[in-house]
N, C-alpha and C positions, 0 to 999 in steps of 0.2 A: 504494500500500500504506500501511494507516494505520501513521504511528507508535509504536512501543513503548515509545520513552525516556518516562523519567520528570519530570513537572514541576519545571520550576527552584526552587528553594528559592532566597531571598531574606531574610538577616536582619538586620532594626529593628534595629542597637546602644543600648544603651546611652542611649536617652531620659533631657533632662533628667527628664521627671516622663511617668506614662502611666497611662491610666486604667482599670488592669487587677490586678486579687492575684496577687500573685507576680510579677511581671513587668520588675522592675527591671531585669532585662539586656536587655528588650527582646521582638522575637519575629519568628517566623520565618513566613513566607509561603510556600507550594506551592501552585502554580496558580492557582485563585482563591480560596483558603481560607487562612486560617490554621491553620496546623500544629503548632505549637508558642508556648507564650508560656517567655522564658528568666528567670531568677531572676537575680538582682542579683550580679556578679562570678562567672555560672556561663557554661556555653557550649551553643551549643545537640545536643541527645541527637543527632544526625545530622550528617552535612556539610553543608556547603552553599554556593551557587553566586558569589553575591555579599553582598557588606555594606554599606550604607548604615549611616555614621555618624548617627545623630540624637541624641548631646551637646547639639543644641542647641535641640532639638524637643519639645514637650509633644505627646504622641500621644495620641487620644481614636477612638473610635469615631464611624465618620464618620456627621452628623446625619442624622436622615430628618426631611425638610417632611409633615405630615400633610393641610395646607389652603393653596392657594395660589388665584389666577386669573391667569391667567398674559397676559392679554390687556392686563390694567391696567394693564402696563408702559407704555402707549401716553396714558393718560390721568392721568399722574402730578399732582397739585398741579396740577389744572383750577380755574379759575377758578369754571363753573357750580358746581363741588362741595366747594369749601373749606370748614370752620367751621362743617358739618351734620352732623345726628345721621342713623342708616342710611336712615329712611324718605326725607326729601327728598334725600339726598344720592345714593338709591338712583335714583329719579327723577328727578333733574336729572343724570346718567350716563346712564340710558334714553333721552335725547333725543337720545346723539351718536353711541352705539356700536352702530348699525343700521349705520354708516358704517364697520365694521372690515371690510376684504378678507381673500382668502389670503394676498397677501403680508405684509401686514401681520399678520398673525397668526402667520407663521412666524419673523419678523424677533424679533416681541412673543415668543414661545415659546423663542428662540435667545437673547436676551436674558435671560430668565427663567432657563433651566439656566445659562447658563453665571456670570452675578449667584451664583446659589447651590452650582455646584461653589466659586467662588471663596471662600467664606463655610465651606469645611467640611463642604457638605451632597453626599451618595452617593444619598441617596433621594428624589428629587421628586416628592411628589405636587401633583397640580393637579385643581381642581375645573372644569370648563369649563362652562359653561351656557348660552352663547350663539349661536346660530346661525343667524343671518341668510341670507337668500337669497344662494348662492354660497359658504355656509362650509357645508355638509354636512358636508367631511373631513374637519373642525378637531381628530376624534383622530387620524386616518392623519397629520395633519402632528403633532402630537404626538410620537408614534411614531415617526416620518421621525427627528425634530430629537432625540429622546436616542437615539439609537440612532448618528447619526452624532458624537456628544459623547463617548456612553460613560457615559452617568453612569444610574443605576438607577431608571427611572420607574414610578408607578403613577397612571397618568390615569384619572380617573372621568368616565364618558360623562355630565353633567348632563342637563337638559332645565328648561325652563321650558312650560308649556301651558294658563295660565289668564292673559289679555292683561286690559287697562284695563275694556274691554265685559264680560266675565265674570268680575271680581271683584278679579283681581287688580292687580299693580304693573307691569309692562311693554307697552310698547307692543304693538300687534299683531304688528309686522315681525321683532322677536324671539322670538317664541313659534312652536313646531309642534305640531302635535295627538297626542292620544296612541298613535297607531298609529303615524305616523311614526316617535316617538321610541324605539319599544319594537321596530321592526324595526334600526333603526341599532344599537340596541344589544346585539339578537342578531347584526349581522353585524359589531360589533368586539369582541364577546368571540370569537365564533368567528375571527376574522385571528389578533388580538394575547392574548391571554390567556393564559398559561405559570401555572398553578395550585402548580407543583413548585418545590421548595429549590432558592435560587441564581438566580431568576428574573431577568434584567433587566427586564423587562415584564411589570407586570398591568393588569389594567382590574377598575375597580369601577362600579356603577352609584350616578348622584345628581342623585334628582330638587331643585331648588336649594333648595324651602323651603315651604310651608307656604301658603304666600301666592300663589304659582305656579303649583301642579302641583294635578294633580284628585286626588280619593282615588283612583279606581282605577289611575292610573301609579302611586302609591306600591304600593299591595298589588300590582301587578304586577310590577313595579321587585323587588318582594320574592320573590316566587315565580321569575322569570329566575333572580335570584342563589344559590336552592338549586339548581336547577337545573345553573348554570355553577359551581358552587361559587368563589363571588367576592364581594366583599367590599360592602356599602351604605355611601351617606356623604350628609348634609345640613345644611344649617345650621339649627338650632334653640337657640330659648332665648339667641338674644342681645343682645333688647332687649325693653323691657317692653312697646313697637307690637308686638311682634311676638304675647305675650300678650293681648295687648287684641284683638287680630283674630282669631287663634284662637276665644276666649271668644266673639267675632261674629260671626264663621262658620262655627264648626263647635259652641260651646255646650261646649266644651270647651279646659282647657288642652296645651299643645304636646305635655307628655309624654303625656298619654289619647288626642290622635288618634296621636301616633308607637303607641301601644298597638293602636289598633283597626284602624290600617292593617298589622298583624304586623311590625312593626318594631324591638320589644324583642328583640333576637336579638343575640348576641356577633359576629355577625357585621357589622353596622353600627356608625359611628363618627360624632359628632356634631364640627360644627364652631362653635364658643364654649361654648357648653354653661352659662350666663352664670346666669340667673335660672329656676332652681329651688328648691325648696322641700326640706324635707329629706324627706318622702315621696318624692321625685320622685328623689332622693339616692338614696334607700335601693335605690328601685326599680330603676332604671336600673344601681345595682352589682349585685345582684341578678344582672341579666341578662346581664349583661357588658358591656353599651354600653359603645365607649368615647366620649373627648373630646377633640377636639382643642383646647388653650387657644392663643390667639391675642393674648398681651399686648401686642404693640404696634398693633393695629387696633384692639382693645379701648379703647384711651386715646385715642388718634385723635379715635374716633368717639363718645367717654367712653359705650361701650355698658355699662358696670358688670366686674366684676369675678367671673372663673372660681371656683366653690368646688370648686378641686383640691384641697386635702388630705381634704375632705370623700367628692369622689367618689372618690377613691382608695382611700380609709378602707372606703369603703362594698364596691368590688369594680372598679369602672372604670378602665379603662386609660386613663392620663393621657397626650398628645403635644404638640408642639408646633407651632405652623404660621403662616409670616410673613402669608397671607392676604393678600389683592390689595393689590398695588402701586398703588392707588389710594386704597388707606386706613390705607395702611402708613406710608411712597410708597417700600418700595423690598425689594427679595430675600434679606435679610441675617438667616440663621438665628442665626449665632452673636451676631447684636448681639440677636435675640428672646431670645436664653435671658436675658442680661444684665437683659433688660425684664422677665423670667418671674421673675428671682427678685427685683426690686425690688418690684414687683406684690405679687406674695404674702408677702413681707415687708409693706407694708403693710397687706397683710387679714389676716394670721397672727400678726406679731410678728416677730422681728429674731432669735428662737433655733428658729425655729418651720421654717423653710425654707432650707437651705442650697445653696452654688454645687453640689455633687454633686446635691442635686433637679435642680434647673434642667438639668445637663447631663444627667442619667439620662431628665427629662422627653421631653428630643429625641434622645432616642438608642433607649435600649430602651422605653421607653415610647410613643415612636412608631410604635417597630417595632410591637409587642400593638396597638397602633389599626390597623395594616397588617395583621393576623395573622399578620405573620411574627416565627420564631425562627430563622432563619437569620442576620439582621445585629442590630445594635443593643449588641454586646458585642464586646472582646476577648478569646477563648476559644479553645482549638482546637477546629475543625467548622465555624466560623461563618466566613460570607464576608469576603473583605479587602476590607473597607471602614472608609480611616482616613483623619483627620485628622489632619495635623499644622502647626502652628504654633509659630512662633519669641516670642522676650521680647524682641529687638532695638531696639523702639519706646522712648522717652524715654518711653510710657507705663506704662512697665513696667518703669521705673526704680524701684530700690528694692523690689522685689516679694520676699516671701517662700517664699509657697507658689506654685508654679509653676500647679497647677490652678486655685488658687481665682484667681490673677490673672486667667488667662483672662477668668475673669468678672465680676472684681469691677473690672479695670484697663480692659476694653472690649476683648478681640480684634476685631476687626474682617475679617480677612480671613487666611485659610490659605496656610502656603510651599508646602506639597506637599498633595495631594491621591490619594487613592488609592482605586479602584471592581474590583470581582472582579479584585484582585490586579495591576490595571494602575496607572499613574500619569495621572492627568488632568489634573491641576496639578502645576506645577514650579518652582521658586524664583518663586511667586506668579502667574505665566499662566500659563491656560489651554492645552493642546497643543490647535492644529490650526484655534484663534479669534485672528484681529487683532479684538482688542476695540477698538479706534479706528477702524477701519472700520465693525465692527457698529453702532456707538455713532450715526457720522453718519448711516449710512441709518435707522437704528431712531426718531432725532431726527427727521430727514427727512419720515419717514413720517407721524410723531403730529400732528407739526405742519402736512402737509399735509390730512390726515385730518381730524384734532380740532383743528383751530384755527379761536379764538375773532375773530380778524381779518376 
């Protein structure tokens, strides 16, 4: 017989600092949602079950990753690929990662979420585009791997389908043709796909870029996703090879073929979104694209510089996204936002962009590139999904404002961690992960795999 009782209410005290209006006393949690946000020296309108002290906690809404790859974990600070800009470095990666298994890719995946529950982040998205003979399931393990985590994913089925011989950048052994890719990706929107509030799993579709995929996977790619009603995702516009080849092979720039393939729709998000024009600005807010900015790959790979105030200005949902740990080298949302607002203080000015963008960027602004309004705020309705971190660090010695240290002092890693109202993370680990075990077999692997020896 189902239960009748009602969900446990749990309430936040008392946060040093929280990144919510009104909410100085804190807030309260029922089931997976947020229930109430309490006012500073009030109590909350209900009873409730239990109290967690957080005196000593700056609470934020926990971050969503907009653009990751999650395999890269495995090819960190490679040799072949140090100290290159995307095109070669993109290509001297293609030579090794024909060589990625399943295991290795669950190990690379397990790695991945649980690097960015640790960092603060609730919402993983990961772009995957690789599929080598014997990784067909690389979204079922996806799905496998947050799901036993707990943390709140939205994996995009990639594809790549134009190799070396027909035009493109990948090897043959990583590319599948496009009927392949377009049946796969009817049968994991049909498994895994939850289109509904509160979702732990969505799936979006992305074909990887321009350079890759044929026109008619993108217009198809587009037509599935009215279809599934689910969300498009690609990288575009974030280096000027990337422009030059476009203008070469299609006699057009990135944003006219994203046009002609019907891909101006709110319902896709771009990943860098780097080198546009301000037509291309206007147009793209216009439609709603969003962006995901990517500042610390961005500098890595010194691909140039996101114009977020511009496309934001314009209508564009701005997000955030660490983007493959091989050009990052590593999973760290909250140390991105830090990079996001150093970034755009240099392309802006120093009064131009503050610590509240940068956190707003990965939070609710990630969420609008997800299409979800379910998380991204602390509000009642919206899912309990939060971060919290302590000021205990000698970094954060001397600190005034509680939030803006966050960002300006370098948080680096979260005390607690919290996903639909569960706890993921606890006094700084992970429940349910020996990260030191992960760590050797994940080492183990890369270096058995990818090594240069």
């Amino acid at each position: 017989m189902e239960s009748s009782a009602r969900p446990r209410r749990l309430w936040l005290r008392d946060p040093l600092a929280i990144l919510a209006e009104g909410a100085g006393g804190g807030l309260v949690v029922e089931g997976t949602r947020i229930a109430e946000v309490v006012a500073a020296g009030a109590q909350p309108a209900s009873p409730v079950d239990a109290i967690v002290d957080a005196s000593r906690h700056v609470v934020i809404p926990g971050l969503v990753n907009t653009h990751h790859h999650f395999f890269q974990t495995l090819t960190r600070a490679h040799p072949v690929a140090i100290n290159k800009p995307l095109f070669p470095w993109l290509k001297a990666l293609s030579t090794i990662w024909p060589r990625l298994t399943p295991d290795a890719f669950r190990l690379a995946t397990r790695l991945a979420y649980t690097e960015l529950l640790l960092t603060g982040c609730t919402t993983a998205g990961d772009h995957h585009y690789l599929f080598p003979r014997g990784l067909e399931a690389a979204v079922d393990i996806q799905v496998e791997e947050a799901r036993r985590l707990g943390i709140r994913a939205f994996v995009t089925r990639g594809s790549m389908s134009l190799s070396e011989k027909d035009g493109g950048l990948p090897p043959e052994s990583l590319v599948q043709d496009d009927d392949t890719i377009l049946a796969d990706s009817e049968r994991v929107l049909g498994l895994f796909h939850d289109p509904a509030p509160g979702a732990m799993v969505q799936i979006g579709l992305a074909p990887c870029s321009p350079f890759n995929v044929t026109k008619r996977l993108m217009r198809e790619s587009a037509a599935l996703a009215e279809r599934h009603d689910c969300r498009l995702h690609t990288h575009l516009g974030e280096t000027l090879d990337e422009t030059a080849f476009c203008l070469e092979a299609f006699g057009q720039r990135p944003v006219d073929y994203l046009e002609e393939v019907g891909w101006m729709t709110s319902r896709a998000w771009l990943a860098h979104g780097i080198h546009f024009n301000d037509d291309e600005v206007r147009r793209l807010g216009a439609a709603g694209v969003g962006v995901c900015h990517c500042p610390t790959s961005n500098m890595v790979l010194a691909s140039g510089q996101c114009r977020t105030c511009e496309l934001e200005a314009a209508g564009s949902p701005v997000g955030l996204g660490v983007d493959g740990s091989a050009s990052n080298d590593s999973s760290n949302l909250i140390e991105g936002v830090r990079h996001a607002l150093m970034i755009n203080r240099l392309t802006y000015g120093a009064e131009a962009v503050t610590h509240l963008d940068a956190l707003r960027w990965a939070t609710e602004g990630s969420a609008a590139c997800l299409g979800r309004t379910d998380i991204g705020r602390i509000e009642p309705g919206r899912e309990a999904d939060l971060a919290l971190f302590t000021l205990d660090e000698l970094r954060f010695s001397g600190a005034h404002d509680p939030l803006a240290a966050l960002v300006l002092c370098g948080a680096h890693r979260a005390d607690r961690v919290m996903v639909a109202g569960r706890w993921r993370v606890v006094d700084g680990q992970p429940l349910g992960i020996e990260t030191g075990r992960l760590r050797e077999a994940h080492t183990r692997l890369a270096h058995t795999l990818f090594g240069t020896a």
